[in-house]
Every structure is written in C-alpha cells, then in structure tokens.
N, CA and C of each residue as an Amber inpcrd file, in Angstrom:
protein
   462
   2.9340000 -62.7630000 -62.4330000   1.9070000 -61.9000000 -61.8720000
   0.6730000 -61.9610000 -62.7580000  -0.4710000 -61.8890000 -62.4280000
  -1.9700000 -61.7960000 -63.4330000  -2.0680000 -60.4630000 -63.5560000
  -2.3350000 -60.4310000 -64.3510000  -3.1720000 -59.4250000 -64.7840000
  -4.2660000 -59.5320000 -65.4940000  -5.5320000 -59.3790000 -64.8050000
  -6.8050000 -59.2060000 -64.8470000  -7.5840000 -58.1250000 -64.8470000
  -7.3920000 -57.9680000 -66.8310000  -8.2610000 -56.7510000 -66.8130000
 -10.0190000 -57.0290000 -67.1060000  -9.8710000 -57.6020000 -68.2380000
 -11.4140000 -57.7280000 -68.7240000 -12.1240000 -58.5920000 -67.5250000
 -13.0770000 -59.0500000 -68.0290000 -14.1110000 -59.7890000 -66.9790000
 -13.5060000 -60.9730000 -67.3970000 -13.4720000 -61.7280000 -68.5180000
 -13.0160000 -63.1610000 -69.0450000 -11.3820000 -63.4240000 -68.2090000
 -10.6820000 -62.1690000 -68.2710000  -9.5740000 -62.4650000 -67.3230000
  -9.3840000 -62.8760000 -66.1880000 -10.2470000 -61.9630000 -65.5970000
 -10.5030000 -62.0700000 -64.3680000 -11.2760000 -63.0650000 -63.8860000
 -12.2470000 -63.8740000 -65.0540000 -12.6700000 -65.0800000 -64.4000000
 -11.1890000 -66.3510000 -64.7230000 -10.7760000 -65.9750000 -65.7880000
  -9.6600000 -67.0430000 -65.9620000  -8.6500000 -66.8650000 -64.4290000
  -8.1430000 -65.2750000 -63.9540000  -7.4350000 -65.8070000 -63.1010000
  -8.0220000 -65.6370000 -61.4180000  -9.4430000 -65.9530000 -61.1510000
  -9.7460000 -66.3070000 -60.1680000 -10.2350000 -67.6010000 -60.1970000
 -10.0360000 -68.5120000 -61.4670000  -9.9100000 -70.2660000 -61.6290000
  -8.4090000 -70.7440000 -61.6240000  -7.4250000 -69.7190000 -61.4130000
  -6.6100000 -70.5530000 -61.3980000  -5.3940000 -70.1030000 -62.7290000
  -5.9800000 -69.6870000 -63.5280000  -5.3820000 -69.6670000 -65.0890000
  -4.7800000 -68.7210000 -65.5820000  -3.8150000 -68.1190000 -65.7590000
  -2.9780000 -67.0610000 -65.8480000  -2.5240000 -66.6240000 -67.4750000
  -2.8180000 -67.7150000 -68.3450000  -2.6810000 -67.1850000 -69.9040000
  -3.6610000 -66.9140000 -70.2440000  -3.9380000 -66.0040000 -70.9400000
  -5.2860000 -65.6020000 -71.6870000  -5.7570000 -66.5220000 -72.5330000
  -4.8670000 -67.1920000 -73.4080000  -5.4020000 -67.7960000 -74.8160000
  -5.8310000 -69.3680000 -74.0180000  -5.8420000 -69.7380000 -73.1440000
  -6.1790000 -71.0950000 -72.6770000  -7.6860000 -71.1900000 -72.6980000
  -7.9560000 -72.1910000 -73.4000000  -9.9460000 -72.1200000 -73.4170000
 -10.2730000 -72.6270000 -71.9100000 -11.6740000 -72.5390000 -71.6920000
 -12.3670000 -72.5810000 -71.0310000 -12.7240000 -73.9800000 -71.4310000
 -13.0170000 -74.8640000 -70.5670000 -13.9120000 -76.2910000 -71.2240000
 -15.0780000 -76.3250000 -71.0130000 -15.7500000 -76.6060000 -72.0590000
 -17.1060000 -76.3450000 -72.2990000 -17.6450000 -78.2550000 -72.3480000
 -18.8250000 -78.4690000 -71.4960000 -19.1480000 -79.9590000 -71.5750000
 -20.8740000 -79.5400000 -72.7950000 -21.4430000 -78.1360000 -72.7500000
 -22.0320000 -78.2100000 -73.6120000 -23.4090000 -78.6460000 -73.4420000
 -23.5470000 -79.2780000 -71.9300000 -24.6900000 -80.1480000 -71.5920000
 -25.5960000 -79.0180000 -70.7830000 -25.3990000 -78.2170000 -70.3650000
 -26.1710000 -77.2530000 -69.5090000 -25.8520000 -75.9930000 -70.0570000
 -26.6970000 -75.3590000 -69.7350000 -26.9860000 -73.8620000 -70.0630000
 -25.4090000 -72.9600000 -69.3470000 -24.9340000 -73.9580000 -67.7440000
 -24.1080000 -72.9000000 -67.1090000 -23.0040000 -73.3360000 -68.3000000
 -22.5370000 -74.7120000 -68.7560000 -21.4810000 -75.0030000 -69.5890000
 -21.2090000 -74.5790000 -70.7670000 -22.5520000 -73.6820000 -71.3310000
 -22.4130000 -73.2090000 -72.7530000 -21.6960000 -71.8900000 -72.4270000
 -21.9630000 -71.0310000 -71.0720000 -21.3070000 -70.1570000 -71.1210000
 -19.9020000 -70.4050000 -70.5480000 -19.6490000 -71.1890000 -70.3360000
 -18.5880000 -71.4760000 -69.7530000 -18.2520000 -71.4580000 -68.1330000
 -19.4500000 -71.5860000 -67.4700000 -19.1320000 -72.0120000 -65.6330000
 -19.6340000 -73.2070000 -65.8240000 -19.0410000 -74.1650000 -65.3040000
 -19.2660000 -75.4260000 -65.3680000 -18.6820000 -75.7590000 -63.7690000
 -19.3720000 -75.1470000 -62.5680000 -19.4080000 -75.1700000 -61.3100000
 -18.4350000 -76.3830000 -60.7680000 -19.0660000 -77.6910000 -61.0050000
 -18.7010000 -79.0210000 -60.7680000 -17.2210000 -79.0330000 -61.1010000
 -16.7420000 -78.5990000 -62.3330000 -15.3490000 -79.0460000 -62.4250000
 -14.1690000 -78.0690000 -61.9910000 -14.6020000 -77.1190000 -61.2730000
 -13.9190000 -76.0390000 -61.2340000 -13.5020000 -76.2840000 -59.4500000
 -12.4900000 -76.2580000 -59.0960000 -11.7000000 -76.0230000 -57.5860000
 -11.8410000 -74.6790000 -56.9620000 -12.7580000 -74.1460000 -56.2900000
 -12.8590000 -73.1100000 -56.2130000 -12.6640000 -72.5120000 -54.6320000
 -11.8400000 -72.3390000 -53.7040000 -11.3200000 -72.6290000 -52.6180000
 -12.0420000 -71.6800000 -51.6870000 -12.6480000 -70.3570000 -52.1320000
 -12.9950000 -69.7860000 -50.8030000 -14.6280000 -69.8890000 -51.3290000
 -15.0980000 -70.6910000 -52.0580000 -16.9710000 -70.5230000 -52.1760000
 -16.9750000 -72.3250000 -51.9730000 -17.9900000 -72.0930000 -50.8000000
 -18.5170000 -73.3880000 -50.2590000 -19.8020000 -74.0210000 -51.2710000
 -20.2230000 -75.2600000 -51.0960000 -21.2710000 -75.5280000 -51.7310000
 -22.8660000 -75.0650000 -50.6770000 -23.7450000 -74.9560000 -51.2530000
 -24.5540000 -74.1610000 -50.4200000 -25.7960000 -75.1540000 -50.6230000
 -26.2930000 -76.1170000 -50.0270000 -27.1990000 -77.1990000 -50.3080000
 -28.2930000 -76.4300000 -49.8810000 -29.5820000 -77.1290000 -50.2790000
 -30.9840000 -76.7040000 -49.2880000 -31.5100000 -77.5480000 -48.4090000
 -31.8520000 -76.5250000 -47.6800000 -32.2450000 -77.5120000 -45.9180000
 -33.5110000 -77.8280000 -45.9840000 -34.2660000 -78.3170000 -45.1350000
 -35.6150000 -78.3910000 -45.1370000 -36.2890000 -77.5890000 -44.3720000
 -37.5010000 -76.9230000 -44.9900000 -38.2830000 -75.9180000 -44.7120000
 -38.3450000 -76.3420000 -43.3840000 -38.6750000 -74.9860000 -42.4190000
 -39.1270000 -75.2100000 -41.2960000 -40.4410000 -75.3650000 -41.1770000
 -40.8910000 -75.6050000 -39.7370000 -42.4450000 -76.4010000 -39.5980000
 -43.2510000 -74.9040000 -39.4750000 -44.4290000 -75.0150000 -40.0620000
 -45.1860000 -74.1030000 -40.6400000 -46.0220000 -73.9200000 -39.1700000
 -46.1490000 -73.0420000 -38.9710000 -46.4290000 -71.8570000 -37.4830000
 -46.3370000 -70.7170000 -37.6140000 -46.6520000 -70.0950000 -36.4810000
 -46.2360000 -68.8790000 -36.1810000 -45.5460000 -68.5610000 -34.9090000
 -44.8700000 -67.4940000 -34.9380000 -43.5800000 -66.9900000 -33.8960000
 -43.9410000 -68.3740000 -32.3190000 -43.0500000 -68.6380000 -31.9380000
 -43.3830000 -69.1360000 -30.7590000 -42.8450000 -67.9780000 -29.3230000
 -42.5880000 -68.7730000 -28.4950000 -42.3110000 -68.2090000 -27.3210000
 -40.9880000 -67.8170000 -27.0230000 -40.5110000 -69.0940000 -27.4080000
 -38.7880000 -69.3210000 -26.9740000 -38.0600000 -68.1510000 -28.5130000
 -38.7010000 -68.1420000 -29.4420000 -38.2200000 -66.9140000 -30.1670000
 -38.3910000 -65.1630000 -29.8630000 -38.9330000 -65.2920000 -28.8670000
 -39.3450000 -63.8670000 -28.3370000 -38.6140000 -64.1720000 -27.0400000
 -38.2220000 -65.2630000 -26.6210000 -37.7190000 -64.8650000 -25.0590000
 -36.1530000 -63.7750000 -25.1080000 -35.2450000 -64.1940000 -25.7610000
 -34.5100000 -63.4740000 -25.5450000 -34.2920000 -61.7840000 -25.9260000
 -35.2110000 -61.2210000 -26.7170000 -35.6890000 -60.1880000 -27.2110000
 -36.4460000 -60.0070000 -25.2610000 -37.2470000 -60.4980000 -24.9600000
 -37.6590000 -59.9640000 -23.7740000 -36.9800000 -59.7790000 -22.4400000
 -35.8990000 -61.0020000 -22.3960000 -35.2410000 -61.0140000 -21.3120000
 -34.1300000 -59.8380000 -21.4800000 -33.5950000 -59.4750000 -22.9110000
 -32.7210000 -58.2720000 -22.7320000 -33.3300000 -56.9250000 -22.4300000
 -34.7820000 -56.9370000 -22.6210000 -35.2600000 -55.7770000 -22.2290000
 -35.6820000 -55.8170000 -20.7410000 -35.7790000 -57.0680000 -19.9900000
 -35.9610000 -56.3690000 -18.6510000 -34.2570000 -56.1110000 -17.8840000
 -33.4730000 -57.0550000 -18.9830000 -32.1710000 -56.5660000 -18.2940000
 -31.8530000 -54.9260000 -18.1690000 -32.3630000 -54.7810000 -19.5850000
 -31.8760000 -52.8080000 -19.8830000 -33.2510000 -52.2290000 -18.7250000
 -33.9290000 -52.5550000 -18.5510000 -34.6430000 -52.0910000 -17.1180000
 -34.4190000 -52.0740000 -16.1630000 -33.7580000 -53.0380000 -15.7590000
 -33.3540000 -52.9390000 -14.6110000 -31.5300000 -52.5680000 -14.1320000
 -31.2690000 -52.7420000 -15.4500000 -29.4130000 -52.1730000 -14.9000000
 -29.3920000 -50.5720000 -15.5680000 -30.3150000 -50.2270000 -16.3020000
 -30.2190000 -48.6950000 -16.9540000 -31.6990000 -48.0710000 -16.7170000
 -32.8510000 -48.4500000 -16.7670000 -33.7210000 -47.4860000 -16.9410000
 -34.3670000 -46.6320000 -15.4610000 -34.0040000 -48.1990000 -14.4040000
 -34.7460000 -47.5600000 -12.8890000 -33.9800000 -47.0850000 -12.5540000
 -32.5440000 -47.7340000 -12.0920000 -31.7240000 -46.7850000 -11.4640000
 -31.8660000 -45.2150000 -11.6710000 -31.8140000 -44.7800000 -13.0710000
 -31.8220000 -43.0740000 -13.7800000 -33.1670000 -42.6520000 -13.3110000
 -34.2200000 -43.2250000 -13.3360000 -35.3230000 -42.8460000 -13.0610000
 -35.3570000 -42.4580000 -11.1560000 -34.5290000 -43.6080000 -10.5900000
 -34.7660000 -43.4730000  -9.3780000 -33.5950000 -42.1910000  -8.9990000
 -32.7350000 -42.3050000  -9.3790000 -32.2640000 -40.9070000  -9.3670000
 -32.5090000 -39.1040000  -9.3290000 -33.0820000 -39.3200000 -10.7990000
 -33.6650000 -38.1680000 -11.0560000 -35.2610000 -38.0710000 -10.1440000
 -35.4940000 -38.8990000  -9.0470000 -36.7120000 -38.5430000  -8.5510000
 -36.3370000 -38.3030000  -7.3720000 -34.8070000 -38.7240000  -6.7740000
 -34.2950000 -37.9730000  -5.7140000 -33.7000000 -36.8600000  -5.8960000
 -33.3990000 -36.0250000  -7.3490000 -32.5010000 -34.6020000  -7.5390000
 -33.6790000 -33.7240000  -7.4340000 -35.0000000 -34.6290000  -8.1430000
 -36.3750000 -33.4910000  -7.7140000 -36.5950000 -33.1050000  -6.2870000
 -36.6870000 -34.2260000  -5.5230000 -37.0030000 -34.1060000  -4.0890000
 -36.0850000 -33.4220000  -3.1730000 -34.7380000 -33.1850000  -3.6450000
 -33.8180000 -32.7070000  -2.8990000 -33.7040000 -30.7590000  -3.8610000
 -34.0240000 -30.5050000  -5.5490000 -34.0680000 -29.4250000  -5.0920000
 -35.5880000 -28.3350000  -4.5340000 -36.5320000 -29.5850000  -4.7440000
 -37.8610000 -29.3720000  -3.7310000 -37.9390000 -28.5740000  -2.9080000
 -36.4330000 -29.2530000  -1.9370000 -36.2130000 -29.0290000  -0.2950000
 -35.5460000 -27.6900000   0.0380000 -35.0140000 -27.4690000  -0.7140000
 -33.7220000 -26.1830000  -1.0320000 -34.3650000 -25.1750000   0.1740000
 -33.6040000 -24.4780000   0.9680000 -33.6390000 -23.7090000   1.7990000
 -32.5060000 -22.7190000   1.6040000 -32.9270000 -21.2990000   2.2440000
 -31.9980000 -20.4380000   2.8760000 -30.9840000 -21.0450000   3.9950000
 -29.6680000 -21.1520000   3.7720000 -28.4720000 -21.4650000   4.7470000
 -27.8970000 -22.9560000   3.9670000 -28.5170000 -23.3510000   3.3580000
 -27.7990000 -24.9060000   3.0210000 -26.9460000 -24.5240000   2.3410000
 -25.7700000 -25.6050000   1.9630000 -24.6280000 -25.2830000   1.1640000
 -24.6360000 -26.4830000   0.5780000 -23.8170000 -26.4600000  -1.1450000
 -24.5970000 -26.8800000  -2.2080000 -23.4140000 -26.6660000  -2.9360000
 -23.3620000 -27.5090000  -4.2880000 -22.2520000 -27.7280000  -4.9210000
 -22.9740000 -27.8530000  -6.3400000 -22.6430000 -26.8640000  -7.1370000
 -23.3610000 -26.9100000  -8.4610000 -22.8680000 -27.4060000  -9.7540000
 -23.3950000 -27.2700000 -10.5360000 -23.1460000 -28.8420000 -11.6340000
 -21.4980000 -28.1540000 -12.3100000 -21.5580000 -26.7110000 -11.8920000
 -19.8910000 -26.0780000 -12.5540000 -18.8420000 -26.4020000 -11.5740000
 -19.0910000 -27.0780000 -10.3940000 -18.5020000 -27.1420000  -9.2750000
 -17.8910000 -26.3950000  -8.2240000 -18.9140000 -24.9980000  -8.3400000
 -18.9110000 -23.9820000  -7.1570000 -19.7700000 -24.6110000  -5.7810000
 -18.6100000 -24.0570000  -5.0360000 -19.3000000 -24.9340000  -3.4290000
 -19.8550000 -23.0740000  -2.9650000 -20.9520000 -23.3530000  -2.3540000
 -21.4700000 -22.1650000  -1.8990000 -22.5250000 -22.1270000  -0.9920000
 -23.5230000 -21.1530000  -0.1910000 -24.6740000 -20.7550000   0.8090000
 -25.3650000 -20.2560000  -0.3500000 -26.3960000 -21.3400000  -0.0650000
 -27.7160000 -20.7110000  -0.2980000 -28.4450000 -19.5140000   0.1020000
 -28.3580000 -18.0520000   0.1270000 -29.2620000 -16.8440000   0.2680000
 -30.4350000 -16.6760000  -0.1420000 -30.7420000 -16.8670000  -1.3620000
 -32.1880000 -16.4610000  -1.5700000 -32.4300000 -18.1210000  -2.4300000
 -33.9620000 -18.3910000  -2.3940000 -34.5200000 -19.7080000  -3.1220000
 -36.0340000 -18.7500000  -3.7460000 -35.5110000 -18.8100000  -5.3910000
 -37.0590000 -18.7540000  -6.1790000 -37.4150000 -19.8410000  -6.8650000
 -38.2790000 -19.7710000  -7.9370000 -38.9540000 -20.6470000  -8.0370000
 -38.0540000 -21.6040000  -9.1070000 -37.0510000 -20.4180000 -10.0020000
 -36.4840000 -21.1140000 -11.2550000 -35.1100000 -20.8380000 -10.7750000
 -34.2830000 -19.8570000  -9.7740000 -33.2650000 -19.4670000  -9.8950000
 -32.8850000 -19.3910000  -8.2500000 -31.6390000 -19.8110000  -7.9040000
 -31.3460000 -19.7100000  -6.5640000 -29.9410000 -18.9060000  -6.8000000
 -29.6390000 -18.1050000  -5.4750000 -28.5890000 -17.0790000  -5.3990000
 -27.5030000 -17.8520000  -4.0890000 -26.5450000 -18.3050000  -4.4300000
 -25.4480000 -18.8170000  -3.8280000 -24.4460000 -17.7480000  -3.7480000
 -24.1920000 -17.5010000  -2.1530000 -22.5390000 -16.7690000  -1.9620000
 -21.3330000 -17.7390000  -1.8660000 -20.6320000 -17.8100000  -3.1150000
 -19.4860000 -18.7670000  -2.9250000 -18.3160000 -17.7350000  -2.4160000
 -18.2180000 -16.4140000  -1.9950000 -16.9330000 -16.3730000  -0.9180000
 -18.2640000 -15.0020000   0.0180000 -17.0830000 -14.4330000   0.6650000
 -18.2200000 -13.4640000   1.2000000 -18.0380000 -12.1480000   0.6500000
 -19.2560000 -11.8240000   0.6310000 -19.8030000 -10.5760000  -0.7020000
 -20.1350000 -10.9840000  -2.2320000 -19.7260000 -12.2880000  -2.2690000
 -19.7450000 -12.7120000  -3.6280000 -20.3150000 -13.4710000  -4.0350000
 -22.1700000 -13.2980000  -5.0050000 -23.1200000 -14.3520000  -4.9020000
 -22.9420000 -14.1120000  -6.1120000 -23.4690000 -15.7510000  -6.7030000
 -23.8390000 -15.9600000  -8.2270000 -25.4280000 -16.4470000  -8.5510000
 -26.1000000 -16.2470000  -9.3220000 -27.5430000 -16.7590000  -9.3930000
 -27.5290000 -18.1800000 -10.6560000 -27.7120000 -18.8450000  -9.5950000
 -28.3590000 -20.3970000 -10.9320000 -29.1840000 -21.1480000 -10.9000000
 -29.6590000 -21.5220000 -11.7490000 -30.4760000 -22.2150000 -12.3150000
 -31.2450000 -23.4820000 -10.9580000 -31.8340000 -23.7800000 -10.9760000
 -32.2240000 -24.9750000  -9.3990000 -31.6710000 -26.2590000 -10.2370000
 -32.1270000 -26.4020000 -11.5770000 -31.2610000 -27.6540000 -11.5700000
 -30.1320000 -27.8520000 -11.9110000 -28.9910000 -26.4690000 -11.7560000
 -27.5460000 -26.6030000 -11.8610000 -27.1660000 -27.0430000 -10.3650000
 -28.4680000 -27.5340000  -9.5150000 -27.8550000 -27.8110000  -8.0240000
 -27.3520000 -29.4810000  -7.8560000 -25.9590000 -29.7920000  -7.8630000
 -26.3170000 -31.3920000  -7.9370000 -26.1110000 -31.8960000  -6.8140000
 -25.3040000 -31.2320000  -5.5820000 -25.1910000 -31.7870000  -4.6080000
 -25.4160000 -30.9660000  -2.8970000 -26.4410000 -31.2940000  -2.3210000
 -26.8000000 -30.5540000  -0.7210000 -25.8000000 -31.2270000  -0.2090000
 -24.7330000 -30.6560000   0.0680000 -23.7900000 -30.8290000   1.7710000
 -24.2000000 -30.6310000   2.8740000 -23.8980000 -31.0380000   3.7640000
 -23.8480000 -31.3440000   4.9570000 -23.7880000 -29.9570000   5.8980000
 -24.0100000 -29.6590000   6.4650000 -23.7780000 -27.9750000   7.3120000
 -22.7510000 -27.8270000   8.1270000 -21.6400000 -26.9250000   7.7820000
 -20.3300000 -27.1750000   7.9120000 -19.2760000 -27.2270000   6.7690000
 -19.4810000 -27.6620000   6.1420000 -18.8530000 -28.1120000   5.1590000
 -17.9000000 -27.4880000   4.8320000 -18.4480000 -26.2530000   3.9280000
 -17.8140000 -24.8180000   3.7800000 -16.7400000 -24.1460000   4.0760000
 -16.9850000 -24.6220000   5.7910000 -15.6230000 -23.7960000   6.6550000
 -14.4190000 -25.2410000   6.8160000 -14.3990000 -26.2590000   6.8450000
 -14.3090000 -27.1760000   6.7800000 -13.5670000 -27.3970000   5.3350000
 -14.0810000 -27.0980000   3.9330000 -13.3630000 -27.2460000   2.8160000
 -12.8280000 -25.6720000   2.6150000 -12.3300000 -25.0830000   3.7980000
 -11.4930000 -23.2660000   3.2440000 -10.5890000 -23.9090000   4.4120000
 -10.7170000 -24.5540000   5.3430000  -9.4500000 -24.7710000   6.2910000
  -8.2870000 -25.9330000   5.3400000  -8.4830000 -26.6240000   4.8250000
  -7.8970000 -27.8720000   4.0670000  -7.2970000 -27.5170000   2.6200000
C-alpha cells in the first residue's frame, strides 16, 4: 500500500515509486531536471502531451459563430415565448368578457355562476346560497352554459 504523506511522496508515488529512499534521476540539463521533473522520462498515464496549435486567422467574430447562438433563440421564441404570450392575451380577453350568468372554474378548482362582475373581484355561487368572492384572475376557465347542472347529475 503507499503511503503518501509529504509532497516528495506523493510525487514519488504518483510516478510509480513506492519506497521513499529511491532517488529521483536528475539529468541536470534543465531547470525542470534540477528539481527533479524531468517530464520526458517519466510514464505518466492519465496527463496527455499538450502541443501548440496554430493561431487562428486574425478577424473578427464572423457569422457562422453567431449562428447558432441565434438560431437557439428563435427556437426559445417560438416553442416558449409566443405560445405564453399568446395565451395570456386570450385569459385577458376572456376575463374582459366576464358576465353575470356564465359559469367558470377558478384557478382553486371551484366550478360556479357568476352573480356579480367588478372591476378587481367577481362573486361566484358554487352551490345555492353559497357565493365566494375572487379575484378576476383566479378565473381560468369560462364553461359552456349548462355545464353546472350537467357536472351535479354525474
């Protein structure tokens, strides 16, 4: 088993070397060999050699480096931003419309008649005698007329 406490250990046993007293070989010719990394002679299995490439051609940004930065943004436009937009411009228009008698299903999922419509707060009877007041945009869904008697028979 190694045991690698100091730093010198721990470079001995991530080369391989498991006795302490074993020297290091020193070639003496470079600055890394005086301290003792001598890169070249060492087997070192998970660090690759890392060469240099050649500079790229001197410009600025082109096109084809911005295309895909652009094409994901009209994707997120068009599969997330209109749809929500086109949505929320039909929940305006529909609680716009809100009338006395419609029946309506609110975001807590009380089905109920519309009785009174103000400007911030509408009064729904969800049984009879029994109205609650909410909010216009706790309204998420106008049913159909009927409905009501229709979902108490079922």
């Amino acid at each position: 088993m190694l045991k690698c406490a100091t730093f010198q250990a721990r470079r001995r046993c991530f080369v391989g070397r498991d006795e302490q007293n074993e020297p290091i070989p020193d070639d003496g010719k470079s600055a890394r060999g005086q301290i003792g990394l001598n890169l070249e002679r060492r087997n070192y299995v998970l660090i690759s050699n890392a060469f240099a490439q050649a500079a790229p051609a001197a410009g600025g940004m082109d096109l084809f480096g911005l295309l895909p930065l652009v094409l994901m943004f009209v994707l997120l436009y068009f599969l997330m931003i209109r749809p929500q937009a086109k949505r929320a411009k039909e929940h305006r228009a529909m609680l716009g419309g809100l009338q006395k008698g419609d029946e309506v299903v609110t975001a807590g999922g009380a089905l109920g008649k519309i009785i009174r419509v103000g400007d911030n707060f509408v009064s729904v009877e969800i049984a009879p005698n029994i109205e609650i007041q909410v909010q216009k945009s706790s309204i998420t869904t106008l049913l159909p007329k009927g409905t009501i008697k229709t979902a108490g028979q079922g």
